[in-house]
N, C-alpha and C positions, 0 to 999 in steps of 0.2 A: 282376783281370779287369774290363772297363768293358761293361756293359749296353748295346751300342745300343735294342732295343728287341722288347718282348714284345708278342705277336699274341694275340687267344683268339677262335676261332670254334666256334658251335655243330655247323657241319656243315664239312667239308673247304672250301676255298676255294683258288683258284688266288691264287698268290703268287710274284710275281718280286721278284727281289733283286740288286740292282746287274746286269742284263736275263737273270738265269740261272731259268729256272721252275720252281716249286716246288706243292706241292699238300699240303694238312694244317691241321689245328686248331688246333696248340697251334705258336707259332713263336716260338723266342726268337733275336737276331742280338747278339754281343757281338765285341770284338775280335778273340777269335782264330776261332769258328767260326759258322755258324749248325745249332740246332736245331729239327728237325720232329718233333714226336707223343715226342718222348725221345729221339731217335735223331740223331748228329752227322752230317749231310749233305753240309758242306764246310767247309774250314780257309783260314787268311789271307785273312779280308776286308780290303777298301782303308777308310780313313778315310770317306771320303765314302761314304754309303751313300742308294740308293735303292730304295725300297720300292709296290710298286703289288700291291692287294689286289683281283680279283674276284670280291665274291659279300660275303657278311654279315659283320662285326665286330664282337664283342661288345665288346671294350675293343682298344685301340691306345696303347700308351704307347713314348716316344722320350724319349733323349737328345738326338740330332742326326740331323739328313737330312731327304731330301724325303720323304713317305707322301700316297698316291694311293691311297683307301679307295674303292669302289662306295655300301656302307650301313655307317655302324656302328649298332649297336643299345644301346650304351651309353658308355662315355666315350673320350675320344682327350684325348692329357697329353701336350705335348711343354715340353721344354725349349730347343730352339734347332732351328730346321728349320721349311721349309713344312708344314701340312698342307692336301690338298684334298679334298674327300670329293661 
């Protein structure tokens, strides 16, 4: 299983994901699904993945794709992908 990428916010944060919206702290997006707060949300993500966070991020880290952050408050790690914050 390949990691797109893990979210971790202090307080809930609106978050969309290739443009489906989501809401939650903790978000991890891998191959086959994305997770919010522990809980499997939805299955067969596309390759390409786009990520737009409103509201506070404590860390942001990526394999690939675009991520569109409002604030992080501590690190953002990518390996191949835009990020804009």
């Amino acid at each position: 299983m390949m990691n797109f990428a893990n979210i971790f916010a202090k307080k809930k944060s609106k978050i969309i994901i290739n443009g489906v919206e989501y809401s939650g702290e903790n978000v991890q997006v891998n191959d086959t699904h994305v997770t919010i707060d522990g809980q499997i949300i939805t299955s067969s993500i596309t390759p390409k993945i786009s990520i737009k966070i409103y509201g506070d991020a404590d860390s942001v880290r990526t394999t690939s794709g675009e991520i569109k952050v409002e604030t992080v408050t501590g690190q953002v790690e990518t390996v191949s992908g835009d990020v804009t914050c």
